[in-house]
DSSP file (Angstrom, degrees, kcal/mol; ACC not computed):
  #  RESIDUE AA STRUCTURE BP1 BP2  ACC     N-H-->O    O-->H-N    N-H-->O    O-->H-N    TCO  KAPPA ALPHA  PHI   PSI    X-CA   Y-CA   Z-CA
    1    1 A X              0   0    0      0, 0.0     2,-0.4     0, 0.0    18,-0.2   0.000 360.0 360.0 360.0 159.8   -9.9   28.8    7.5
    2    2 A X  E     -A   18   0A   0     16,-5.1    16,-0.7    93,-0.1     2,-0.6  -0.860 360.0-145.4-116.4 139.5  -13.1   28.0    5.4
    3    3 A X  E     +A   17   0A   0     -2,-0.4    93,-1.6    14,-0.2    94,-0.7  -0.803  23.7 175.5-106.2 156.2  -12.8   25.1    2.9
    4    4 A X  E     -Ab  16  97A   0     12,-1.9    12,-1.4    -2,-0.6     2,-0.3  -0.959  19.6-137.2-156.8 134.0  -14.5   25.6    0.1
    5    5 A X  E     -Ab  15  98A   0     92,-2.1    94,-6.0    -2,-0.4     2,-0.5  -0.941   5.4-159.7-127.4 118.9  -15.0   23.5   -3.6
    6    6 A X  E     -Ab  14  99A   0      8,-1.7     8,-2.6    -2,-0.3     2,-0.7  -0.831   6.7-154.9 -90.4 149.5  -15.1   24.8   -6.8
    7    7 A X  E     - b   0 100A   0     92,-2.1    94,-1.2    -2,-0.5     6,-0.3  -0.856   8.4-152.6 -87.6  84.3  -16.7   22.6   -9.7
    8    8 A X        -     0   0    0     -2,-0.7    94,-0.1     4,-0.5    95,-0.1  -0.108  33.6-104.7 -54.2 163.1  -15.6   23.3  -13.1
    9    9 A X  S    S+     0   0    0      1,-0.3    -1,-0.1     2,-0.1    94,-0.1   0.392 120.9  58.8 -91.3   5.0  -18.0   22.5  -15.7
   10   10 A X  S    S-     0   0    0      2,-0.5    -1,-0.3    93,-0.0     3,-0.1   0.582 121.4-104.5 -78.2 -37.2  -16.3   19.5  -16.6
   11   11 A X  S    S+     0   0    0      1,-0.7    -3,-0.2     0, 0.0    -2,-0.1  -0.138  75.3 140.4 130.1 -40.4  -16.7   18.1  -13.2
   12   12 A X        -     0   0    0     -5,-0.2    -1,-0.7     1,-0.1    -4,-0.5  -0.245  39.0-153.1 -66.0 131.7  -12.9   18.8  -12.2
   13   13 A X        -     0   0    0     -6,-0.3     2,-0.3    -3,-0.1    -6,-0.2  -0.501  21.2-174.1 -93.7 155.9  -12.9   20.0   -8.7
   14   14 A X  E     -A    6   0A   0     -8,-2.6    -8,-1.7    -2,-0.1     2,-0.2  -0.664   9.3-162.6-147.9 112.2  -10.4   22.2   -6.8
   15   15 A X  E     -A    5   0A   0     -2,-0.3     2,-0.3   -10,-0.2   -10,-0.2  -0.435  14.2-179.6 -97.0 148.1  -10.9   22.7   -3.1
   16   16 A X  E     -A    4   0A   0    -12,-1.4   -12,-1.9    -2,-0.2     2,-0.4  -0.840  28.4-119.0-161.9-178.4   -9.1   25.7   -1.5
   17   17 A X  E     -A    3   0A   0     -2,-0.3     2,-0.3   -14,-0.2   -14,-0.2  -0.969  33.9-173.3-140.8 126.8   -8.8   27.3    2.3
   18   18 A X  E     -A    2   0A   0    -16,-0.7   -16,-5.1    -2,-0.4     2,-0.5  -0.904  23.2-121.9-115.6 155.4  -10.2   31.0    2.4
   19   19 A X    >   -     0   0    0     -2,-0.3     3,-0.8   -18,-0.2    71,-0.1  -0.852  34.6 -95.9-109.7 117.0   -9.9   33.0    5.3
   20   20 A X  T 3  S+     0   0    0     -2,-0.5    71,-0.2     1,-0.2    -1,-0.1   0.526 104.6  24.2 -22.4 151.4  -13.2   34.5    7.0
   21   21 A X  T 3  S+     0   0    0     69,-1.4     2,-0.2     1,-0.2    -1,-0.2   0.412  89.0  92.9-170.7-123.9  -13.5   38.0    5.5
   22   22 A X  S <  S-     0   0    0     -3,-0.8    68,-3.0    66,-0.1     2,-0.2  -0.709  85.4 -88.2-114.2 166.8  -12.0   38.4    2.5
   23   23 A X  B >>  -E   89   0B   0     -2,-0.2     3,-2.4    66,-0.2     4,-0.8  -0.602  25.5-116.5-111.0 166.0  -14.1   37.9   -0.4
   24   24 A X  H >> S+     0   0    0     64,-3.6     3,-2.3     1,-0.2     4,-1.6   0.796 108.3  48.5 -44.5 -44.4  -14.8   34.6   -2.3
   25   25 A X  H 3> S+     0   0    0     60,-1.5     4,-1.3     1,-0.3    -1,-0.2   0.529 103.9  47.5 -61.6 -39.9  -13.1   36.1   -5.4
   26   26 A X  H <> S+     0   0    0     -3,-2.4     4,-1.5    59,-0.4    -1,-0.3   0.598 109.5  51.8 -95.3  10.3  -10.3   37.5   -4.6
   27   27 A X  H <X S+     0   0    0     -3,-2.3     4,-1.5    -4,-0.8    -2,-0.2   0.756 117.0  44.8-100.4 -18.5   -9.0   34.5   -2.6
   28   28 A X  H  <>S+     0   0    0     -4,-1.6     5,-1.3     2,-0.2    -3,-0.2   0.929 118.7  49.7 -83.2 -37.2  -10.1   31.8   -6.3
   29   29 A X  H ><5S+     0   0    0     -4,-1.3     3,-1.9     3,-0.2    -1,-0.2   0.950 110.3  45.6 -23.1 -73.6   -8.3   34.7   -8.1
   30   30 A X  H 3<5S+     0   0    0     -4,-1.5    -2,-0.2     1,-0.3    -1,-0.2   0.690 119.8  34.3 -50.9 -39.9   -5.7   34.4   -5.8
   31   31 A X  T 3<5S-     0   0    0     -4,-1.5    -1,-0.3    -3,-0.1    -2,-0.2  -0.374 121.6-102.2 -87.4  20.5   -5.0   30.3   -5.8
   32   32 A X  T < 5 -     0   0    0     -3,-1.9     2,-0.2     1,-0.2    -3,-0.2   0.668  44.6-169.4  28.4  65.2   -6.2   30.4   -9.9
   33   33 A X    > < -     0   0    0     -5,-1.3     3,-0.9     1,-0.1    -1,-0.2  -0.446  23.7-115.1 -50.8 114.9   -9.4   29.2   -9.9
   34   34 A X  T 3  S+     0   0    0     -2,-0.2    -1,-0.1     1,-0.2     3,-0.1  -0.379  99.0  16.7 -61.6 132.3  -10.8   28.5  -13.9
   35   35 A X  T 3  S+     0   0    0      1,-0.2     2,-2.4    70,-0.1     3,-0.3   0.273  93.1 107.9  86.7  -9.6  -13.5   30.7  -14.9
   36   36 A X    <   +     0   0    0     -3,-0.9    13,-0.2     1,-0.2    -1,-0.2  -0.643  34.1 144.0 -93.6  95.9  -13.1   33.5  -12.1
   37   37 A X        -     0   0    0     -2,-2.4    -1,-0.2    11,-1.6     4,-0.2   0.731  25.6-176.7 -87.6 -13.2  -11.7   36.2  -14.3
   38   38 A X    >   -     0   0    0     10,-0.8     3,-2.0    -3,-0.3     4,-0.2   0.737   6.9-167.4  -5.0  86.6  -13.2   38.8  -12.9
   39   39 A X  T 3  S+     0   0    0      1,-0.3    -1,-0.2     2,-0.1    -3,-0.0   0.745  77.4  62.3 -67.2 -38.1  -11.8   41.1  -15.3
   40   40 A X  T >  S-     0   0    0      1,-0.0     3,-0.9     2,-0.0    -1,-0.3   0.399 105.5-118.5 -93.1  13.0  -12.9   44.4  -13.1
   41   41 A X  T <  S-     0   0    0     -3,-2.0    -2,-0.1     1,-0.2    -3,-0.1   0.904  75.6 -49.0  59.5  60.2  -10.8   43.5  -10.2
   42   42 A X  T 3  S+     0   0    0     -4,-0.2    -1,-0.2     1,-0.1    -3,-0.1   0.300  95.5 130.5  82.0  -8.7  -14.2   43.3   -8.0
   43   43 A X  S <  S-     0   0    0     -3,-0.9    -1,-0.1     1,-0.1    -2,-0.1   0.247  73.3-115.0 -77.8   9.5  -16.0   46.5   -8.8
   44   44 A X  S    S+     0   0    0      1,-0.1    -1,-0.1    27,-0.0    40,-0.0   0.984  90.5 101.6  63.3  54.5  -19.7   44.9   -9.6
   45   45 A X  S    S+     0   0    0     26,-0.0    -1,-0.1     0, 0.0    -2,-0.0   0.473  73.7  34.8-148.6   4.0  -19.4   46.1  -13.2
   46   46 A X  S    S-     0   0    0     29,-0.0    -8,-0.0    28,-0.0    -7,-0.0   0.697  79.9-133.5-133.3 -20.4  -18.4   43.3  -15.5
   47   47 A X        +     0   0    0     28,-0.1    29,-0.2     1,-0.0     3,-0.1   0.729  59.5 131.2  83.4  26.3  -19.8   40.0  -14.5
   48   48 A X        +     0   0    0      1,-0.2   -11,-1.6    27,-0.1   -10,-0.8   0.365  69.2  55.0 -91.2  -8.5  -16.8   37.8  -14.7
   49   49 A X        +     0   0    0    -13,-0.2    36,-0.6   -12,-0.2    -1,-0.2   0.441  68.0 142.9 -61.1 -28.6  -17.3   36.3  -11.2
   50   50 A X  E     +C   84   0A   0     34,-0.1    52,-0.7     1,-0.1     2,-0.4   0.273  25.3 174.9 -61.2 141.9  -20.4   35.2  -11.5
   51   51 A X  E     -CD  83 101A   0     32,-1.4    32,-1.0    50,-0.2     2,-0.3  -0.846  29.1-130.2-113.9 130.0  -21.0   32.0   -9.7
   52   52 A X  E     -CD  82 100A   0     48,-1.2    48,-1.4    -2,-0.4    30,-0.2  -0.775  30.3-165.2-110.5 105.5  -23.7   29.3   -8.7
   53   53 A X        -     0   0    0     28,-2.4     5,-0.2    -2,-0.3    46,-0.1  -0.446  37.2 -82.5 -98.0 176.2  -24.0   28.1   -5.1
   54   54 A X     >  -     0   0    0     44,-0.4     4,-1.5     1,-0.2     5,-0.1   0.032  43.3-126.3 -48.3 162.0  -25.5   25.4   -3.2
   55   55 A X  T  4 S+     0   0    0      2,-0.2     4,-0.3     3,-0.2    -1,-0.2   0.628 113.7  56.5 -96.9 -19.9  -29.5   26.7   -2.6
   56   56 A X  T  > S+     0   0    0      2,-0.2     4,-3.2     3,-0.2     3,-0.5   0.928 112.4  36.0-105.1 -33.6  -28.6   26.0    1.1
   57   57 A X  H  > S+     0   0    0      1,-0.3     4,-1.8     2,-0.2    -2,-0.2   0.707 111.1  59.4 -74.4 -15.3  -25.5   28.3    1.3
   58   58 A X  H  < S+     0   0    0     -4,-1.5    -1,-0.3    -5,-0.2    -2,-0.2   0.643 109.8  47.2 -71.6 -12.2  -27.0   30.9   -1.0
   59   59 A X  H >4 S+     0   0    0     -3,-0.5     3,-1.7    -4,-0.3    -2,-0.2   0.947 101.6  62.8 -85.5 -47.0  -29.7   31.0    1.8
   60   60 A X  H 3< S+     0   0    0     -4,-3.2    -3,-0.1     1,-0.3    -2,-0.1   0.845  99.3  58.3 -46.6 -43.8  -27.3   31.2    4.6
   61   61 A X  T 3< S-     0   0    0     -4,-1.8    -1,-0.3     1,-0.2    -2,-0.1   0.250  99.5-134.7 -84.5  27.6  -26.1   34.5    3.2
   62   62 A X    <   -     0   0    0     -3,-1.7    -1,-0.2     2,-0.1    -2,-0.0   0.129  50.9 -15.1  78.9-175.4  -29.1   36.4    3.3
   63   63 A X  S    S-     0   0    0      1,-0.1     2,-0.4     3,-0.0     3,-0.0  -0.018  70.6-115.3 -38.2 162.4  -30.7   38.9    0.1
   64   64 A X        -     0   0    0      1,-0.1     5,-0.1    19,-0.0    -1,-0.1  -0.946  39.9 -83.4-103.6 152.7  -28.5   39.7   -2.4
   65   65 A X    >>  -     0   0    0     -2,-0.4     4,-2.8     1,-0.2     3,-0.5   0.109  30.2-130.3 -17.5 121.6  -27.6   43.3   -2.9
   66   66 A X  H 3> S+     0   0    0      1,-0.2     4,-0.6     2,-0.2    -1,-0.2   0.716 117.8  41.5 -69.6  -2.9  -30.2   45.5   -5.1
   67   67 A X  H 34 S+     0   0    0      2,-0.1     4,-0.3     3,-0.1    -1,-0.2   0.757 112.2  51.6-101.2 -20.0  -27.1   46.5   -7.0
   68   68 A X  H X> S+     0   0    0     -3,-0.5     4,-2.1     2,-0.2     3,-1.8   0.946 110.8  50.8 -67.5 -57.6  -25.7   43.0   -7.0
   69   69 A X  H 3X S+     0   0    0     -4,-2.8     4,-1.3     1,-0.4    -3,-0.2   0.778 106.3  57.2 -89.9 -32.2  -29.2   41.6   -8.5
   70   70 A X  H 3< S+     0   0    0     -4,-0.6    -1,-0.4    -5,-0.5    -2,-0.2   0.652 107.4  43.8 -74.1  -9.2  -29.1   44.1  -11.0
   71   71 A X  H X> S+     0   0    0     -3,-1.8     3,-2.6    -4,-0.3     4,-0.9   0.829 101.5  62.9 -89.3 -46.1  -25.9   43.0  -12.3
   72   72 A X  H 3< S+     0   0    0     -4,-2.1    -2,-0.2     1,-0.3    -3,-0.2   0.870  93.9  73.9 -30.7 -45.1  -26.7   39.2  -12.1
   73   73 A X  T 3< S+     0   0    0     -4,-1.3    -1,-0.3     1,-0.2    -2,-0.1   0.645 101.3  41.4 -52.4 -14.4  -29.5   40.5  -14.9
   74   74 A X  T <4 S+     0   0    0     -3,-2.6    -1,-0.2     2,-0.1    -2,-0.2   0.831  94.9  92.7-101.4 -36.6  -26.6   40.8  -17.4
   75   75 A X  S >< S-     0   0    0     -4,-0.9     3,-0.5    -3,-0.1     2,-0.1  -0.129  76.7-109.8 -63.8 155.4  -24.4   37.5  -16.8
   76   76 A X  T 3  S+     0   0    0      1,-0.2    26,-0.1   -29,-0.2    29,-0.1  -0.157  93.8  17.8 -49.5 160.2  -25.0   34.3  -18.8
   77   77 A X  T 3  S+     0   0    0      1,-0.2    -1,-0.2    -2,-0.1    27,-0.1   0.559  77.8 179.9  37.3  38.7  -26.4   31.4  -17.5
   78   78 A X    <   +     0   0    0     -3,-0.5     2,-0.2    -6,-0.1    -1,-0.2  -0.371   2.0 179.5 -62.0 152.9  -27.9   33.1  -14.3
   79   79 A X    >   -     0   0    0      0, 0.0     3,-0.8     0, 0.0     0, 0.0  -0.683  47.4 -85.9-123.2-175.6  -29.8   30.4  -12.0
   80   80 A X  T 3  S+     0   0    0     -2,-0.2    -2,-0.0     1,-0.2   -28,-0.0   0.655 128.4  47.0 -60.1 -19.2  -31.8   31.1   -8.5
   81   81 A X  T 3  S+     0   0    0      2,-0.0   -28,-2.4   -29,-0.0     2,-0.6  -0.207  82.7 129.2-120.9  48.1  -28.5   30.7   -6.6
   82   82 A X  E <   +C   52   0A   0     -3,-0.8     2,-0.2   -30,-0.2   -30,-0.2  -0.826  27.8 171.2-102.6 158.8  -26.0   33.0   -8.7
   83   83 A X  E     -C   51   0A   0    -32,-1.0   -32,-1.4    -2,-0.6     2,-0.7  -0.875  43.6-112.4-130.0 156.0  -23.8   35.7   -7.1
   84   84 A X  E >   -C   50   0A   0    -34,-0.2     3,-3.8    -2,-0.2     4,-0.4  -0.900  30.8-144.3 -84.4  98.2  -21.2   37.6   -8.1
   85   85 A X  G >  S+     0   0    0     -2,-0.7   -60,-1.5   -36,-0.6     3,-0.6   0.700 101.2  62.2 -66.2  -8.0  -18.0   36.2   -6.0
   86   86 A X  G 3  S+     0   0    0    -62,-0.2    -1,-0.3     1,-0.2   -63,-0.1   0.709  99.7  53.1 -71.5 -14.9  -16.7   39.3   -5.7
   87   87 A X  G <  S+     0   0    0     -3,-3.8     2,-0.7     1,-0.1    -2,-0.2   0.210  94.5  89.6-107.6   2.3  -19.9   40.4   -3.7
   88   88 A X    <   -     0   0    0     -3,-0.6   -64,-3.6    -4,-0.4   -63,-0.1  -0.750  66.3-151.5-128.3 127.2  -19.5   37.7   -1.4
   89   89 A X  B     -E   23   0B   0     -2,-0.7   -66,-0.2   -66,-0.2     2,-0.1  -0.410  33.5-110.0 -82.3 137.9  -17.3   37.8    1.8
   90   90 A X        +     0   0    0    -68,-3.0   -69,-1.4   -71,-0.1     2,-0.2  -0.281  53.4 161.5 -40.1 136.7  -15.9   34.7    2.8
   91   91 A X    >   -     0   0    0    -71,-0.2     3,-1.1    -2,-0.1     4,-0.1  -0.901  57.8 -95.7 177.3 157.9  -17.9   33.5    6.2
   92   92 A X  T 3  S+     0   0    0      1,-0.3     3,-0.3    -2,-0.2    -2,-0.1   0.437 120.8  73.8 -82.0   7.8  -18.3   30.2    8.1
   93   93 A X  T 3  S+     0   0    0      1,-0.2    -1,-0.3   -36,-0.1   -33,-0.1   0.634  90.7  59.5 -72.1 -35.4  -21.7   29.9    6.1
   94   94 A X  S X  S+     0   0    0     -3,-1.1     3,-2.7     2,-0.1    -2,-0.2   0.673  76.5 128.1 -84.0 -28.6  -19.1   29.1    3.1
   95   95 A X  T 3  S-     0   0    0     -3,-0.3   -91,-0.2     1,-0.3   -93,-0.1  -0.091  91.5 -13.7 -33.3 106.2  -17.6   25.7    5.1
   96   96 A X  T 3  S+     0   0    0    -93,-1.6    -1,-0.3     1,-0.2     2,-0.2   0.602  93.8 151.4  77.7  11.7  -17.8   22.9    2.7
   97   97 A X  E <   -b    4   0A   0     -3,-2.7   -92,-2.1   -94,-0.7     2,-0.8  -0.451  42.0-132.0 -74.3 148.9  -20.1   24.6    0.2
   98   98 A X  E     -b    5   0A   0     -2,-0.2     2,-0.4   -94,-0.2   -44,-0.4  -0.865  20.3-158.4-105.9 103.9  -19.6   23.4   -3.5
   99   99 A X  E     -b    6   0A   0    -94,-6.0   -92,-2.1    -2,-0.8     2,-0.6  -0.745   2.5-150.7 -74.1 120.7  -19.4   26.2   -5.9
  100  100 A X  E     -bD   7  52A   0    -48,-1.4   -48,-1.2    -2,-0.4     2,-0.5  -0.821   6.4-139.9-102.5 136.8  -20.1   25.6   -9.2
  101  101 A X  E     - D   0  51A   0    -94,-1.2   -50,-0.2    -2,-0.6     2,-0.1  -0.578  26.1-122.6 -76.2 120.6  -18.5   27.5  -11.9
  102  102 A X    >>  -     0   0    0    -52,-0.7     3,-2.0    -2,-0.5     4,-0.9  -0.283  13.5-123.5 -79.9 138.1  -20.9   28.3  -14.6
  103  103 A X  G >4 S+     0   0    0      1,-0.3     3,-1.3     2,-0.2    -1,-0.1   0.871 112.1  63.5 -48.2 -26.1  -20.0   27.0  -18.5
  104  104 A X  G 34 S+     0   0    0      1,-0.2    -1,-0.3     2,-0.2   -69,-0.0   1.000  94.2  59.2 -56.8 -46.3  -20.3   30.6  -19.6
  105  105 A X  G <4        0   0    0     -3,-2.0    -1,-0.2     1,-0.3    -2,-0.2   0.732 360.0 360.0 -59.1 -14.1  -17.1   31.5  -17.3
  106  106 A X    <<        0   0    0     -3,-1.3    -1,-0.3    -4,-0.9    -2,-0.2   0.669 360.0 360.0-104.9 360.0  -15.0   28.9  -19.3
């Protein structure tokens, strides 16, 4: 199992166990994670995932998707390290990373 901490935009944390995978999104979905609504059940079309991670774990998982990056162009409060959690598989690159949930998502 991967541990892994989201940050609400309050500061309240929630720390959670995924298993390598499966993707970040559907496992904060699954355990009711604030602010991941993803509203399109994962299909890269609504931007309800959207995410910012640590600059050192957004590096670990390599480019993002040219269809991924073109959806990141629509969400709110993009930064240099947003993703779409639905577009990212769970991985030991994820161990101890601190997600933070962006204030648009609440």
């Amino acid at each position: 199992m991967v541990s892994i901490t989201f940050i609400q935009p309050d500061g309240r944390r929630q720390t959670i166990e995924a298993t390598p995978g499966e993707s970040l999104m559907s496992r904060a979905k699954l355990l009711g994670i604030d602010g991941i609504e993803a509203e399109c059940g994962g299909s890269m079309v609504c931007g309800t995932c959207h995410v910012h991670l640590p600059a050192s774990t957004y590096a670990a998982l390599g480019p993002v998707p040219s269809m991924e990056a073109e959806m990141l162009e629509y969400v709110i409060d993009p930064d240099a390290t947003s993703r779409l959690s639905c577009q990212v598989e769970v991985t030991e690159a994820l161990e101890g990373a601190e997600i933070r949930v962006p204030v648009s998502q609440r």
